[in-house]
N, C-alpha and C positions, 0 to 999 in steps of 0.2 A: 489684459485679464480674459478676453472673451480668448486668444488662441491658449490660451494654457486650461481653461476651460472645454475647450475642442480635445485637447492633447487627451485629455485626462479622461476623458471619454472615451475618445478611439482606444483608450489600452483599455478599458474596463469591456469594452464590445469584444475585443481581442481577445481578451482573458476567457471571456465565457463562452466565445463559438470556440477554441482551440481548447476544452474539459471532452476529451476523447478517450483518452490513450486507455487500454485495457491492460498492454503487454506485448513481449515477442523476445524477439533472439535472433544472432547473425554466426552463420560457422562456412565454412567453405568447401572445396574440391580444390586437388591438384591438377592442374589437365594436362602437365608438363611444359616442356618451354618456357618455365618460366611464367606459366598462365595457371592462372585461379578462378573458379569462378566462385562469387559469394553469393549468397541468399540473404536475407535479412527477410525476417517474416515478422510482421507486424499485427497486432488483434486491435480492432478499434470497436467501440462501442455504438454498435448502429441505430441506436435510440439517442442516442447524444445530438444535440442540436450542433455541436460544437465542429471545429473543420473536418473535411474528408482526409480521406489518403493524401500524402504527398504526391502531384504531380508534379512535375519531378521528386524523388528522392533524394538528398545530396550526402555523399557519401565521401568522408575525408581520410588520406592516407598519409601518414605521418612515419619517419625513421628515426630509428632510436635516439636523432638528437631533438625530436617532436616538432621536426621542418617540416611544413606539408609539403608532399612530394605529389600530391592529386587531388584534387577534387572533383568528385565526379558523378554526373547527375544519372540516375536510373531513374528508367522509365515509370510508369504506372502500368504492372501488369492487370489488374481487374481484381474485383474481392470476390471471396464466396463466405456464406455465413457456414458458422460453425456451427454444429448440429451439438444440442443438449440431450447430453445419454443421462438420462433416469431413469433405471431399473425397477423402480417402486412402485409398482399399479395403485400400493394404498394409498398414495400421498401425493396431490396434484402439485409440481415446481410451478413456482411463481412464473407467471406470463411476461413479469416486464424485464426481463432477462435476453437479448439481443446482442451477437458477436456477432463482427465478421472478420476477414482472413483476407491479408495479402502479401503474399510471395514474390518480394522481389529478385531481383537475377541481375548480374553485372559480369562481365571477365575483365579482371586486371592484369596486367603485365607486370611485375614483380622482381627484379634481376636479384640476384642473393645477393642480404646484407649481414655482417655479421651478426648487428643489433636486432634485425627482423624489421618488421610493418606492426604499426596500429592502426584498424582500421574502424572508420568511427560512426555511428548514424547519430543524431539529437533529436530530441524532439519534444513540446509542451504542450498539453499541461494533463494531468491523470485527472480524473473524476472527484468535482465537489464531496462527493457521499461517501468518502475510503474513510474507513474507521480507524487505521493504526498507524498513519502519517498525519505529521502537524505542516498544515494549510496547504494540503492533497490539490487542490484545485491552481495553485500557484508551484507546482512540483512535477518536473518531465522525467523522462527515463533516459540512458542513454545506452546504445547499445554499441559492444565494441569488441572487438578480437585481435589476436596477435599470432602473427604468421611467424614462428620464429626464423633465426638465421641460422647462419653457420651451418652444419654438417644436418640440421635437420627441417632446412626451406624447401627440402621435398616430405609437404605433409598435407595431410586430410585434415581436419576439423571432427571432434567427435558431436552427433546430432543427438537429439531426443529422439525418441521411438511416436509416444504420444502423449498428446495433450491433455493436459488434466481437464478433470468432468469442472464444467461452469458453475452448478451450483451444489452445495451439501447442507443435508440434513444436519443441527447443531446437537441433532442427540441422536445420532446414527454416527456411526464408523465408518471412517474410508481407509481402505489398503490397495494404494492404486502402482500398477509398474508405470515408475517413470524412469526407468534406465534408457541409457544412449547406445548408440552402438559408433564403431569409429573404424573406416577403409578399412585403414594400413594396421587392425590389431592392436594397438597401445593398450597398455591397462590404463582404467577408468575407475575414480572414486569419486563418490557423491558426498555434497554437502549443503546446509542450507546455509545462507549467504545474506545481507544488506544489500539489497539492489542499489546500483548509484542514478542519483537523481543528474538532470541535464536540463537544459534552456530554460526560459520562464517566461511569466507570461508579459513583459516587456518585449522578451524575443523568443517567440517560441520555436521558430525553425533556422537554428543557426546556419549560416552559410558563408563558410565553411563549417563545422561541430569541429568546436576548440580541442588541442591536445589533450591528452591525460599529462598530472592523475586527476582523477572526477571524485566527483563529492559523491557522500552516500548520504541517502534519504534519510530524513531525522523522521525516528520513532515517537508517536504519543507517548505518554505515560502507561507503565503496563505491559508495553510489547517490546518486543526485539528480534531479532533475528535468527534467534534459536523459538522463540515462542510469536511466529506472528499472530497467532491466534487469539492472542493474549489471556489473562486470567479466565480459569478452570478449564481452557483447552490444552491439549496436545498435540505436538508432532513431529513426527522425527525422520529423518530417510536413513536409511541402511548404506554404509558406506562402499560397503563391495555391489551389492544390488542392485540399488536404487529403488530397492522397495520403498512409496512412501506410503506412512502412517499417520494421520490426524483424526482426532477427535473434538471435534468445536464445542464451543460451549453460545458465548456471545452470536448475534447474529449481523449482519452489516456486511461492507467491502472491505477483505484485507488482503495486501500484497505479499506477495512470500517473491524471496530468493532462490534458486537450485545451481547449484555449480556444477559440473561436472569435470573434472581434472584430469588431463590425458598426459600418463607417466612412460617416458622412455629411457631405457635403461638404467631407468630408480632416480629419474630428473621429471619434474614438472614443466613440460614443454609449452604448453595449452589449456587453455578451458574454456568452456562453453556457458555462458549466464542465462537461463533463463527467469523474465522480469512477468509475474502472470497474477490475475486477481484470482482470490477464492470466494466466492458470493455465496454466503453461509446465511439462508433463512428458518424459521420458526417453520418447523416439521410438526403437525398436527398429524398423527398415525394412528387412523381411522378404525383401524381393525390388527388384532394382535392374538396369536395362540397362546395361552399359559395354563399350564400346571403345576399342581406343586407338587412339593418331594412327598415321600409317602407317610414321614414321619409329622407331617403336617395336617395330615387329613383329620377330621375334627374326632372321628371317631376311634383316629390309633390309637392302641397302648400298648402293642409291641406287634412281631412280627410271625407270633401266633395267633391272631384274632382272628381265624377260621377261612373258609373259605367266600365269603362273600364280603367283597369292598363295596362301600357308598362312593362315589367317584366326585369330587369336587370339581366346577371347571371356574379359572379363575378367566376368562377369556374376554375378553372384549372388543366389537364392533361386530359380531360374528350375526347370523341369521341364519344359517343352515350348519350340523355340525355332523362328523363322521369320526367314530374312537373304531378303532381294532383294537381290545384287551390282548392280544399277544399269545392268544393258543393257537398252537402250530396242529397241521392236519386238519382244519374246519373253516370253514366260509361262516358261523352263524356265532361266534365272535364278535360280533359287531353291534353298534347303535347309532339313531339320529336323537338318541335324547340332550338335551345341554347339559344337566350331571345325572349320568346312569347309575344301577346299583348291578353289578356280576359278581355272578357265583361261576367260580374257577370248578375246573372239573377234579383238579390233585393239587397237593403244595409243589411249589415249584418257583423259579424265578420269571418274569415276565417280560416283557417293553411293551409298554400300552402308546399308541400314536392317537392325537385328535388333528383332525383336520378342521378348521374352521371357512365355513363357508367353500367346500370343496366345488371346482370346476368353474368357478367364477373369476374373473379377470383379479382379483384381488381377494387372496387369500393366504394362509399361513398355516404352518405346521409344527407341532413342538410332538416332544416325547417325555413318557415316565418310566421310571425302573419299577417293578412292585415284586415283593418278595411273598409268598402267601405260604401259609402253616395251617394245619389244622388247630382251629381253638382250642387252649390251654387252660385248661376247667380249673379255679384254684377255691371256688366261693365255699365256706362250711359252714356246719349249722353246732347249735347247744341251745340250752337253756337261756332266756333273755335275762333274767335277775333271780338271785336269791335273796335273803337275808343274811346277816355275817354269820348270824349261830348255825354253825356246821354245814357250810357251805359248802359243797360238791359238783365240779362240771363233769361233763363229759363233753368232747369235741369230736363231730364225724367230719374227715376231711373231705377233699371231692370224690364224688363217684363215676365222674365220667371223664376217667383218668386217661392221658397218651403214657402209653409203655417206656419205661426209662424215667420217668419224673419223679424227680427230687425235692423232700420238702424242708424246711424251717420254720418251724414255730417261733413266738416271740410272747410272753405270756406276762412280760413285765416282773419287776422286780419285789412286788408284792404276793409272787402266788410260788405253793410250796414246790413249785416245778419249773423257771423262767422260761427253756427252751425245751424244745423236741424234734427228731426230726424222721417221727413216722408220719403215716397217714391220718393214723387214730388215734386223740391220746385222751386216757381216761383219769378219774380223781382228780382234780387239778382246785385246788380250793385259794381262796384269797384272804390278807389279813387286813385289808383297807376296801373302804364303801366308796360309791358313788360309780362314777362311769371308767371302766377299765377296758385300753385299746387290747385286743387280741389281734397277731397279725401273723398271717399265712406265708411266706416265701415260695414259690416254684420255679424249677430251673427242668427245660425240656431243650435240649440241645443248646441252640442259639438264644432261645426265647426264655424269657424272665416275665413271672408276675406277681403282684403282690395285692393281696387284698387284706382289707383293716375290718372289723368290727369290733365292738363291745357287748360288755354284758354290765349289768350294772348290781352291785351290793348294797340293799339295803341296811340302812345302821339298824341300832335299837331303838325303836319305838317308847315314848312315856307319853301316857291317856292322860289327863287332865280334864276337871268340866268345873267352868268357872260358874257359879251359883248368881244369882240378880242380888245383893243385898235387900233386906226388908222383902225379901220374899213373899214373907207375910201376907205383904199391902198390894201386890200384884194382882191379886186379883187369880184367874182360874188358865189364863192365855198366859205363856212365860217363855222371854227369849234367852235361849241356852247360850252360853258363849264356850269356847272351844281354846284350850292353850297344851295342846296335844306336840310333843316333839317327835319331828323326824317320822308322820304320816301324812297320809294322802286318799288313804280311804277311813270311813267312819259309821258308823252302827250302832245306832242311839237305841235302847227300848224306855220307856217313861213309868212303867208299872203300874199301868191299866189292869185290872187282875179284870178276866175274861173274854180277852179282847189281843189280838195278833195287830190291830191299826193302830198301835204305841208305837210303832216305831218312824227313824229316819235316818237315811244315808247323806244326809247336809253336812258340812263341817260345821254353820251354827245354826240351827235350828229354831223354829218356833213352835209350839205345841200348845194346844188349852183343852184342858183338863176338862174331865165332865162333871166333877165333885170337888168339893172343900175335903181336907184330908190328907193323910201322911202318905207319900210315894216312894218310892225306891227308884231310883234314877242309876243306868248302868251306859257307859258308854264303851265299845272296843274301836281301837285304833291303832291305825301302824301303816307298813309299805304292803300288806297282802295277807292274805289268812293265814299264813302260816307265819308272818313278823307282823306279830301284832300284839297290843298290853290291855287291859280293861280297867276300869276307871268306877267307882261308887258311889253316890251321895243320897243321902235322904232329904226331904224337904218337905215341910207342911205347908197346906195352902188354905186359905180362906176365901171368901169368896168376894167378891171385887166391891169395893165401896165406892160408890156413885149417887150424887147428888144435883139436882137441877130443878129450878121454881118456874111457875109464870106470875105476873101483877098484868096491870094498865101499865102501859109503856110511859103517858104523860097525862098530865091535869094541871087546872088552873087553880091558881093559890086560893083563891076563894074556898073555902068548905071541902078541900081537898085531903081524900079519904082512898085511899089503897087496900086490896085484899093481895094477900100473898098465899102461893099454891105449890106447895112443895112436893117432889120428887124424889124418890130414895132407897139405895138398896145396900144390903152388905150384911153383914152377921147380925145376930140379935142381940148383941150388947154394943154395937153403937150408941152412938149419942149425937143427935142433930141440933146445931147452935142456930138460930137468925142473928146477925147483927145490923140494925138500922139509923148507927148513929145517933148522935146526938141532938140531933134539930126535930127530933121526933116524940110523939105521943106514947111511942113503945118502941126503949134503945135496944131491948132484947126479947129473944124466947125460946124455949125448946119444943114450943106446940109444931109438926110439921104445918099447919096452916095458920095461917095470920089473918087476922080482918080489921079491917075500919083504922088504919094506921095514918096517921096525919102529919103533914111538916111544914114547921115553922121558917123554914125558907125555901127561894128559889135555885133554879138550874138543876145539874146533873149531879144528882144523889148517890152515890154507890150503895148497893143491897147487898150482902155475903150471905149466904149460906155454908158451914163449915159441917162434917161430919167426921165422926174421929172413932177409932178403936187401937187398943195397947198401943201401941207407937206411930200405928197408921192414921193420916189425916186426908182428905179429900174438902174442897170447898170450890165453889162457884160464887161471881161474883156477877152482876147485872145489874144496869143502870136507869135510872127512874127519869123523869124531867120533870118539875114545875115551872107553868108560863107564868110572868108577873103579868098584871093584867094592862092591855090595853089605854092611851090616854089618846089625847087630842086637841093640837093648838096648831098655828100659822100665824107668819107677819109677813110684811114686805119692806122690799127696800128702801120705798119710799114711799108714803101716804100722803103727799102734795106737789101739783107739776100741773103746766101749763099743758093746755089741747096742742096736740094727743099728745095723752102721757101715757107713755107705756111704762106699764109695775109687774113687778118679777114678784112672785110670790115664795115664797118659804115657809114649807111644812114642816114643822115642829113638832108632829106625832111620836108616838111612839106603840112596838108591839114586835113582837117577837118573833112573828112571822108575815108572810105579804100582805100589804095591807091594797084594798082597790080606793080609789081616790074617785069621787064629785063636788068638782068645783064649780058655783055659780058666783058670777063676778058683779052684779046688780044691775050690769046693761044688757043684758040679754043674752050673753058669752056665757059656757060652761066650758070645763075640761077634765080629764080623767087624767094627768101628767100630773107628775107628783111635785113637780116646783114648774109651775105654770108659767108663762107670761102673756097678759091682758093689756093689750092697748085702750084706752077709752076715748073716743072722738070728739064727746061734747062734753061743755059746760057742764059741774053740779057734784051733787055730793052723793056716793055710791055705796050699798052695806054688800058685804060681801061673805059668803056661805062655804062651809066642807064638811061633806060627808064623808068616813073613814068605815071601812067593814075589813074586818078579819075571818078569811074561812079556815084556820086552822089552830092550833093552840090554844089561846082562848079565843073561842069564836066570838065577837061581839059586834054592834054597828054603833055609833059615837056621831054625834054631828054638832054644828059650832060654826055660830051668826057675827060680826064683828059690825056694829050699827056704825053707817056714816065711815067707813074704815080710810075710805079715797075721797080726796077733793079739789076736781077738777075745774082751772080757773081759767079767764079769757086773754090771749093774746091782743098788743096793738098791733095798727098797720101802717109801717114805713111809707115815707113819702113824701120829695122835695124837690123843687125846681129852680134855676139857676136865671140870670138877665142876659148870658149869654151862652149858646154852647160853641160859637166858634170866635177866633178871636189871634190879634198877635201878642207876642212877647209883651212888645212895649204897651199895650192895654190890655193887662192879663191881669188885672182886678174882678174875681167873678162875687156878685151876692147870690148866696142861697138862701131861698124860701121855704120853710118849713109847713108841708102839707099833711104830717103824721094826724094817724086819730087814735084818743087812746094811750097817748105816751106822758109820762112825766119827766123822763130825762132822755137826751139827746147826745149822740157821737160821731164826728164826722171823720173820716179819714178821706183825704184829698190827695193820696195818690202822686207825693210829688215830694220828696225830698223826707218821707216819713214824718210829717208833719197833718196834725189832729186839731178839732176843737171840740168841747163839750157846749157851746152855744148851741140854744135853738136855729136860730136863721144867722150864720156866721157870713160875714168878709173873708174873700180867700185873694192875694196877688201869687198869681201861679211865677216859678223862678225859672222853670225849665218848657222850654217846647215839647210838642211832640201830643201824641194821644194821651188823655189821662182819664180814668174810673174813679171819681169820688164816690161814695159808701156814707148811707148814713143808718145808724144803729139805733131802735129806738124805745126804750125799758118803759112797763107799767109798775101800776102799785104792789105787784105780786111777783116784781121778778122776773116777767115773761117778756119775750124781746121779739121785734122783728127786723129785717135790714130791706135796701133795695138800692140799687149800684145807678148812677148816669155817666154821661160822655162827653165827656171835652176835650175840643181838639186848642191847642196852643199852638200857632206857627212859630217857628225858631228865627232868628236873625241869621240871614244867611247874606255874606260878598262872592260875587261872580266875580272871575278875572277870567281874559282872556289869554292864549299862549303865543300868539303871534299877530301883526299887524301892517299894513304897507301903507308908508305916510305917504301916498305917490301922486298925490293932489284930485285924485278922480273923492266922486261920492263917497265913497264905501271905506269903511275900517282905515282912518287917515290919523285915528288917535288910540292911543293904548291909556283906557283909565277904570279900574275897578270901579264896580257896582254893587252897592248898597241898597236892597228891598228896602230897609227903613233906616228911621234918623239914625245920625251919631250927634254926639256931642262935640266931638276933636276929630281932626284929621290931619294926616303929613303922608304924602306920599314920595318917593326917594326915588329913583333911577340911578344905578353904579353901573359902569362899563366894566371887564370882568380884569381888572386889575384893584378894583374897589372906590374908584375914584366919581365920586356922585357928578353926574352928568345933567340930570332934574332932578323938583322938588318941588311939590305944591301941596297948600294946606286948603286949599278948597276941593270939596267932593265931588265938583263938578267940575272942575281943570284937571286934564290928563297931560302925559308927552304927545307931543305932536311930533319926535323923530329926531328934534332938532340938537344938536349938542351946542354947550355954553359959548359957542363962538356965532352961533345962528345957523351951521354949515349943518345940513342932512348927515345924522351920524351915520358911520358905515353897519352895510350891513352883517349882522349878526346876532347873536344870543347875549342877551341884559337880564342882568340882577334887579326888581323892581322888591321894595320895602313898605309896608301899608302897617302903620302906626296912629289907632283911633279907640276910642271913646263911645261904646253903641248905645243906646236908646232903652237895653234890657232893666228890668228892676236892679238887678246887679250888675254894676257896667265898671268893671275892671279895664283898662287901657290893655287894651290886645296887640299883637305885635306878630304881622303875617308877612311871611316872604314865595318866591314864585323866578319864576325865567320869563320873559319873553321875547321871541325872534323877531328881530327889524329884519324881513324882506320888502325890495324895491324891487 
C-alpha cells in the first residue's frame, strides 16, 4: 500500500509541473543531399510552475511502414519571450499573460522514399485553465510533418509569416495575416483544423513520440474546430489568404488549429499545423468616440431645419474634446464644447469629425455626414373657434416661404372644401363641432414638412337656470343652480333695479338680495358671445324665517321654574309655536316669551320653538336639565373583626354631579376617598361619620352618623411547650403543654405524616425522623385566633455497613459486621460467595464474618454479597430487608 501510494503521487506531481504547453509547429528546409534541416518551434508558458523546455528534444522519424528509422535528440537552443503587440492605449492587457519561444534546429539525412518520412515531436500536458478542451491539464500536443517521396523528396516545408497577438479583446475584432510563405512557390490553402493531442500526463515526454495516426483533441461542449471560440463568437481564415478573422465573445484559454496545405501540380504534397492559444479577456474600453446619424439628433424633423444644428455628443470616457463642423476654406469651424450648437454659413453637405480627448496617449475619433437646408417655414395662422351657425375660416399659409414650395392642405372630410393646394385658402366652413385637425403639407426639393393644428366648432348652446324649490322659504341669499348645455361661459343679472352689482360670471352662483320681492332673473350662456342662448325666470322672495330662544340651562327639581326668551324674524304673518311637552305646567304658547314654567320630572327635556308661514316652516330645538336632588348613605363590608380589623367602607350616595367626600372613622382617622379603607388597632366599639357636598347641579352639603357601626374585639395568645425537643425514633413520644391565654379551643398540627389533634395538651409518637415544626392554633369566644410554631428534632434509625475488610489477624478491621445506632428486635445476617451459595449467617447483632468460609479455611479474596434482614426498634417496625458488596482483602 505505502509504494502504490508513493506511485500515485509521483504522477499527480508530474501531472502538474509538465501543465506548459501554449503551442508551436515543426516545417523544414531542403539543403540538398539528401539533408533537411527542421525547426520545430515550441511556445511555453513562462508563468507556469510546470516543466521547462526539453533538454533534449526527441524527435522521431518514421517511413511510410511507421518503422522508426531515427530518433533523434536536439539540443536546447535558449527561449526568448514573445513580445504582446496591443495596439490599444484605451485598454490595459492583462499582466498575467507570459510566453516564451524556442527554436529548435536538427539536419537530418533522408535518402528518398517512395512513401516519404513522418517526423514526430510529443509532448504533455497543455494548461489547467483552457476553456474548450475536456481535461486540458491531462492533453499534450503533438507536432508532426511529412517529407513526401517519390518525384517530390526534393521540398521545402511552407512556414507561417507571423504569430498571432497573445491576447484579444472579446468585443473587439481581430483581422490578423497569418499566411505562410513556402521556398520552392507551391500554392498554399488555408484552413482551420482539430489540433491532435499527444503523450499524457502518465508519460509526458515520449521517447521515442509514437507513430501516426494521432488522436485529435476532444472538444468541450459548444466548440469545435470551425468555431474554437465557441458560442456568440466567430472565425474564420480566408482560404486563398490566410487572412484570419475572429470575433470573441466568452473569455478564458482556447486553442485553435491552422493548416496550411501546399499543393503541387493540383496534389496535396504537405502541410504545415500550427497548434497556438488565443487568451481572450474582458476588455473594459475606457474611453470611445460616438455620434449619431443626423436623423437622430433630438431636435430633427427633416433636412431643412435651417441653418443652425444642436450637436449631440454621445461619447464616453472623453475630458477634452475637438469637432471640425466641416466648412471648407476657414480654421474657425471649430469647438472644445462636449455638445456644441453651429450655425453653417450656406446649405450644403458636410463631414463633421470629433476628436475625443485629442493628443493624449489614448484617444478616439468618429465622423458625421450633416445635410443642412434653409428652414422650411410651413406653421399657419386662422381663427381659433367659431360657433357651427355660419361658420367661416380663413387660413394664411406661411410667409417666410423658400421659392419652389409646394403646399397641401388637409381640411378633413367635414369642411365644404377637404383639400387645397394654395398658399391661402379662404371660406372654408365645417358641418361638425368640437376639435377639428387642419394640416399643412410642404414639399421644398428634398425636404418635406407637416404641420397639424385645430380649430375648434362650437355646438348650439341651451341656457337653463334651475330655480331652489320653496323659494319662498329661502329667505333673501339664494343659490342659483345652472343645467346650461354645451357652454362654458356665463352672465347672470339678478334684477336689482338701480344697481349694475346684480350680476355674475359663475356657472352656479350665490346672490342675497337686499328686499323681499318679485325679481326677474336672466341668465346668457353658451361657447362665446357670439354662441350663446339667454335663459328667464321670475321668482318671489320673502324674507328669511329664523328663530332662536335663551332659558336657564338647568335647575334642581325642587321649586323649579324656567323663563323662556324668544328670538325671531321673518314676514309679519308668521306664527311662533313653543312646545314644552308634556311633564309641564305649560305644554304650549304663541307668547314669543314664556315665564315661570315648571316640570314634573327629571333629566334632559327638549324645548321647540317652531315658526311657520304659507308652506315655510323654521324651528329650533334646545335642551333644558333637571337634577334630582342629592341623598346620602354608607355601609361596610364588615362591622365585626378581631384587632386590627381593617373595614372597607361603601358609599352609597347619590347625586348627579361630583360629590367631595369627609370621612371620620371614630378613632381619629378621617378620609376624603370615596370608598375608604380604615384599619382600627384597638379594642371597642367605633361610630363612624360622612359628610357629602355637591358644588354643581344641585348644590347641597348632607352629612350622616352610623352610632356604634364597628366592633372591635381581642385576640388570644398562642403558646405551648413540649418534655422534649430532642430525641430518637425509638422514644419519639412528645407531651405538649398548653401555655395559650385567652383561648377556648385548640389545634395542633405536628408536622409529620399530616396528622392533627384538637386536644389542649395532646400525646404525640412522632413516626418519622428528621426536623419537624409542630403549630398550635388557638380560637376565642369571638372567632379571633392566634398560632406560634416549635422545633423538634427526631433522629431516624440509621445501619452503617462497611465496604471492605482484612481478616489478617492484626488489631484493626478483622471482622465485617453492620452497625445499628439503636435497638432491633430481629436480626439474620447472611454472607453469599458470588455464585449465591451462603458461606455465613448470624442472628446475633453483635457477631459478624470473621473471613472464614464453612470449612474454617480463610475465604479467598474477593468481593461478597452480605444480606441484613431485621426488625428495628421505630414505632413502626416493619422487618427490613438490606443488601450491599463487601471486598475480603488479605
Amino acid at each position: 500500500m505505502k509504494v502504490f501510494l508513493t506511485i500515485i503521487l509521483s504522477i499527480n506531481i508530474f501531472i502538474t509541473n509538465a501543465s506548459h504547453i501554449v503551442g508551436g509547429e515543426i516545417y523544414y528546409d531542403y539543403l540538398g543531399s539528401n539533408n533537411y534541416q527542421f525547426y520545430i518551434s515550441v511556445y511555453r508558458d513562462c508563468l507556469s510552475t510546470g516543466a521547462s523546455f526539453d533538454s533534449p528534444l526527441y524527435l522521431a522519424v518514421y517511413n511510410e511502414n511507421n518503422l522508426l528509422i531515427q530518433n533523434i535528440s536536439v539540443p536546447y537552443p535558449g527561449s526568448s519571450n514573445v513580445p504582446i503587440i496591443f495596439n490599444n492605449p484605451c485598454v490595459t492587457p492583462p499582466s498575467n499573460v507570459c510566453t516564451e519561444n524556442a527554436l529548435y534546429t536538427t539536419i537530418i539525412n533522408l535518402p528518398p522514399s517512395q512513401g516519404g518520412y513522418n517526423i514526430t515531436y510529443q509532448r504533455c500536458c497543455r494548461g489547467p485553465n483552457i476553456s474548450n478542451l475536456v481535461n486540458p491539464d491531462d492533453a499534450g500536443f503533438t507536432l508532426t510533418c511529412h517529407v513526401p517521396g517519390g518525384n517530390n523528396f526534393i521540398n521545402s516545408s511552407p512556414r507561417f509569416t507571423n504569430y498571432p497577438p497573445l491576447v484579444l479583446c472579446n468585443n473587439a475584432d481581430l483581422i490578423f495575416d497569418h499566411s505562410a510563405t513556402d521556398p520552392d512557390g507551391d500554392l498554399l490553402t488555408y484552413s482551420l483544423i482539430t489540433p491532435f493531442t499527444g503523450a499524457s500526463g502518465l508519460n509526458p515526454l515520449p521517447n521515442p513520440a509514437p507513430p501516426p495516426p494521432y488522436s485529435n483533441v476532444t472538444w468541450n461542449g459548444g466548440f469545435n474546430f470551425t468555431n474554437p471560440l465557441g458560442p456568440g463568437a466567430s472565425i474564420n481564415i480566408d482560404p486563398n489568404s490566410g487572412s484570419l478573422n475572429a470575433s470573441p465573445n466568452l473569455t478564458g484559454l482556447f486553442v485553435v488549429g491552422i493548416q496550411v496545405q501546399e499543393w503541387r501540380n493540383g496534389v496535396v504534397i504537405n502541410q504545415t499545423v500550427r497548434d497556438f492559444l488565443f487568451n481572450v479577456f474582458s476588455c473594459q474600453v475606457d474611453l470611445q468616440a460616438i455620434l449619431p446619424n443626423q436623423v437622430d439628433l433630438p431636435n430633427f424633423t427633416s433636412y431643412c431645419d435651417g441653418l443652425t444644428v444642436d450637436f449631440v455628443n454621445n461619447s464616453f470616457g472623453g475630458t477634452n474634446y475637438a469637432w471640425d463642423f466641416g466648412v471648407s476654406g476657414t480654421n474657425t469651424d471649430i469647438s472644445s464644447s462636449f455638445e456644441p450648437t453651429f450655425t453653417y454659413p450656406s446649405p450644403g453637405q458636410y463631414e463633421v469629425m470629433l476628436v475625443v480627448n485629442p493628443g493624449w496617449p489614448c484617444t478616439d475619433t468618429t465622423y458625421m455626414d450633416i445635410i443642412i437646408n434653409n428652414q422650411l417655414d410651413i406653421l399657419f395662422t386662422s381663427n381659433d373657434s367659431m360657433c357651427i351657425f355660419n361658420n367661416n375660416f380663413d387660413f394664411i399659409g406661411p410667409t417666410n416661404t423658400l421659392p419652389g414650395t409646394t403646399y397641401n392642405w388637409d381640411f378633413g372630410p367635414n369642411a365644404n372644401q377637404a383639400n387645397a393646394t394654395t398658399q391661402n385658402v379662404n371660406n372654408i366652413s365645417f358641418s361638425s363641432t368640437g376639435f377639428i385637425p387642419i394640416t399643412l403639407n410642404a414639399e421644398y426639393g428634398t425636404c418635406s414638412a407637416s404641420y397639424t393644428d385645430s380649430v375648434y366648432i362650437f355646438p348650439e348652446p341651451i341656457s337653463e337656470i334651475i330655480i331652489p324649490q320653496n323659494i319662498e322659504c329661502e329667505g333673501l341669499s339664494i343659490n342659483f343652480s345652472n343645467n346650461s348645455q354645451e357652454s362654458t361661459i356665463y352672465s347672470w343679472d339678478f334684477g336689482v333695479s338701480g344697481t349694475n352689482a346684480d350680476t355674475s360670471n359663475l356657472e352656479n352662483p350665490t346672490f342675497t338680495f337686499p328686499a323681499s320681492g318679485t325679481y326677474n332673473i336672466s341668465l346668457i350662456s353658451g361657447s362665446s358671445i357670439s354662441c350663446s342662448d339667454t335663459a328667464v325666470e321670475t321668482i318671489i322672495l320673502n324674507e328669511e324665517l329664523m328663530v332662536s330662544f335663551s332659558s336657564e340651562d338647568s335647575l334642581c327639581f325642587t321649586n323649579n321654574s324656567f323663563n323662556f326668551d324668544g328670538t325671531v324674524s321673518g314676514p309679519s304673518h308668521a306664527i311662533y309655536t313653543w312646545d314644552f311637552g308634556t311633564n309641564s305646567n305649560v305644554n304650549s304658547s304663541t307668547d314669543i316669551d314664556v315665564s315661570n314654567v315648571s316640570f314634573s320630572i327629571t333629566g334632559s327635556i327638549p324645548i321647540t320653538l317652531t315658526g311657520t308661514h304659507d308652506d315655510c316652516i323654521e324651528s329650533v330645538t334646545n335642551y333644558i336639565y333637571i337634577y334630582q336632588e342629592p341623598s346620602i348613605n354608607f355601609s361596610s363590608m364588615s362591622n365585626f373583626g378581631c384587632a386590627p380589623f381593617e373595614v372597607r367602607f361603601i358609599d352609597q350616595s347619590f347625586a348627579e354631579t361630583d360629590i367631595l367626600y369627609s370621612w371620620d372613622f371614630g378613632d381619629g382617622n378621617i378620609s376624603s376617598e370615596q370608598n375608604p379603607i380604615n384599619t382600627y388597632i384597638n379594642v371597642g366599639d367605633y361610630s363612624v361619620s360622612l359628610i357629602i357636598e355637591t358644588l354643581s347641579g344641585c348644590i347641597d352639603t348632607l352629612d350622616m352618623t352610623q352610632e356604634n357601626m364597628i366592633s372591635v374585639k381581642p385576640n388570644p395568645v398562642a403558646g405551648f411547650s413540649s418534655n422534649m425537643d430532642i430525641t430518637d425514633i425509638c422514644n419519639s413520644l412528645i407531651i405538649f403543654n398548653d401555655e395559650s391565654i385567652g383561648a377556648n379551643s385548640h389545634y395542633y398540627i405536628f408536622d409529620d405524616l399530616n396528622n392533627t389533634s384538637n386536644e389542649q395538651s395532646p400525646h404525640y409518637v412522632y413516626q418519622s425522623g428528621g426536623t419537624h415544626y409542630p403549630i398550635q392554633i388557638v380560637t376565642n369566644e369571638f372567632g379571633c385566633k392566634d398560632s406560634i410554631r416549635s422545633k423538634i428534632i427526631i433522629e431516624p434509625y440509621t445501619i452503617y455497613a462497611p465496604n471492605s475488610f482484612t481478616p489478617d489477624g492484626d488489631e484493626f478491621n478483622n471482622t465485617f459486621l453492620p452497625v445499628a445506632y439503636l435497638g432491633s428486635y430481629s436480626w439474620h445476617l447472611t454472607i453469599l460467595n458470588r455464585w449465591g451459595g451462603i458461606i455465613f449467617e448470624s442472628y446475633d447483632s453483635n457477631i459478624g464474618w470473621d473471613g472464614t468460609a464453612p470449612n474454617g479455611i480463610l475465604a479467598e479474596e474477593g468481593m461478597y454479597i452480605w444480606k441484613l434482614e431485621y426488625t428495628s426498634c421505630e414505632p413502626e417496625n416493619p422487618t427490613n430487608i438490606i443488601t450491599g458488596h463487601i471486598t475480603l482483602l488479605k
